[in-house]
C-alpha positions in Angstrom: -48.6 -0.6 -63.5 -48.0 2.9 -62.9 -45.6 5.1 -66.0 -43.6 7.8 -65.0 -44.4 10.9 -66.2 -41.7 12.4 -68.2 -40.4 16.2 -66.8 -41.7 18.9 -68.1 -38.6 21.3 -69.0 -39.2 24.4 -68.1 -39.9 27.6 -70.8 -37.8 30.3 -68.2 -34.9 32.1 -69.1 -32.6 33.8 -66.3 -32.3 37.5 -67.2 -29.8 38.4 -64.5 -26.7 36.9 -66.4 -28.2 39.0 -69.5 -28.3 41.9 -67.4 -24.8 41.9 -66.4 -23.5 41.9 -69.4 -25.4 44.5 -70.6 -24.5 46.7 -67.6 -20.6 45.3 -68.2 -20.7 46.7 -72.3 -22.8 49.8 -70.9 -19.6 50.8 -68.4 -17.2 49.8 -71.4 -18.7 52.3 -73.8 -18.6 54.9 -71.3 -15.3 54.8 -70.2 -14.1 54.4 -74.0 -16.0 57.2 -75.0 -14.4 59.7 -73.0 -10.7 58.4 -73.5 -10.7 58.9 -77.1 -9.8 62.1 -78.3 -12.2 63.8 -79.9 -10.5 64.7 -83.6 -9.8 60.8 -84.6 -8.4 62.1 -88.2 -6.9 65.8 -88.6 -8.5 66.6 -92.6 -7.0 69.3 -94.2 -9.8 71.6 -96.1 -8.6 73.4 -99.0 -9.6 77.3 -98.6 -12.3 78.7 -101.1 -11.7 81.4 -102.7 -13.9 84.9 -103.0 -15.2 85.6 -106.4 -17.7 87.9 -107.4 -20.3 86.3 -110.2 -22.3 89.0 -111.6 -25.5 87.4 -113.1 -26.4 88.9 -115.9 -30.5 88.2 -116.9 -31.9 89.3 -120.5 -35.6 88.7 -120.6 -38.1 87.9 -123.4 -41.5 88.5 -123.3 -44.4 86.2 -125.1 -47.3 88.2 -125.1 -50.8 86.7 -125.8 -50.7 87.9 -128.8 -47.6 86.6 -129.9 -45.8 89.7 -129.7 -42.4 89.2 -128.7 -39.6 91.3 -126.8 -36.4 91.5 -125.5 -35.9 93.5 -122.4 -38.8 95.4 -123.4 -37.8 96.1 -126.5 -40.6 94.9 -128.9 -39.4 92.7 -131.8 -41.1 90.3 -134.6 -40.5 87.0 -134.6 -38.7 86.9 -138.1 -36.2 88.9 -136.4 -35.8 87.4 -132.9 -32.5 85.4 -133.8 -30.6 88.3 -134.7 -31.6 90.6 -132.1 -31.2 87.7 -129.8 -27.5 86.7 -131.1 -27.2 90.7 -131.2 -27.9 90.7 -127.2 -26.1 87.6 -126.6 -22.6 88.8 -127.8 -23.3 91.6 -126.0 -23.6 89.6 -122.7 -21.6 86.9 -123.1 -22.6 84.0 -121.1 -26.2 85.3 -119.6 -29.2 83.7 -118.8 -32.1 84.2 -120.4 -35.3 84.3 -119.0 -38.5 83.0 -121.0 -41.9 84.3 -119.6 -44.4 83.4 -121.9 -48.2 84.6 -121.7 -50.5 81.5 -120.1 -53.0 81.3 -123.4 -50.4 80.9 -125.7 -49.2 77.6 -126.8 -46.0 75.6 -125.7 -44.6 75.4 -128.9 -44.3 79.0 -129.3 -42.3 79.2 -125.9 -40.4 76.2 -126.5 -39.1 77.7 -130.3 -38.1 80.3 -128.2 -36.1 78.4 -125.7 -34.6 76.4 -128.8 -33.4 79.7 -130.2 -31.8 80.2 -127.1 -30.2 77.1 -126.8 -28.9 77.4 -130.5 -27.3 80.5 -130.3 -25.9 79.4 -127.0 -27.0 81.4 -124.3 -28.7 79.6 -121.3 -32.4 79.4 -121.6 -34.4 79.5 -118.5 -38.3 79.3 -118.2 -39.8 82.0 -116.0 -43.4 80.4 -114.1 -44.4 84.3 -113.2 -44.3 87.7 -114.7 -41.9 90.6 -113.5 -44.2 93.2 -112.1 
């Protein structure tokens, strides 16, 4: 007694129906791509307008030795906040930059920069000397 074999199916797969649609969407995209107009939506920018902002910088010094000055003007701590509120209301709005010595410790800048802050100017911390 002899059993048929069953058939094997086959694992191919016909690529050339693939390939023509792919070919069909490629000749689609083209031809749509050059039809449509290039500005889809018109958007309306609103114009900016020219201002001049004049940046006005007071710096204070930390020196090693905990000496302390504003724009080079050499002050004692005692009486930083009211040559600081002093300078501050004379440039309303400035930005003050901190450079503080590399030995000294952070607390001292950062009482600075609090100072700063409380009085309201903007405190900003300098990384390197003016030379």
């Amino acid at each position: 007694m002899k059993l048929k074999r069953r058939s094997k199916i086959a694992a191919e797969f016909n690529m050339s129906s693939m390939t023509d649609i792919i070919f069909l969407l490629l000749i689609f995209f083209v031809i749509t791509a050059r039809i449509t107009p290039e500005p889809i939506l018109k958007v309306l920018l609103p114009k900016g307008a020219v201002t001049e902002v004049v940046n006005q910088v007071i710096k204070v010094y930390v020196d090693e030795n905990l000496n302390y000055a504003i724009d080079d003007k050499k002050v004692s701590f005692d009486r930083l906040p009211m040559e600081m509120d002093a300078v501050l209301i004379q440039k309303p709005g400035a930005t003050v930059s901190i450079y503080g010595h590399k030995t000294i410790p952070y607390e001292k800048v950062m009482d600075v920069v609090y100072l700063v802050n409380q009085l309201g100017g903007k405190p900003v911390l300098a990384l390197q000397p003016v030379k």
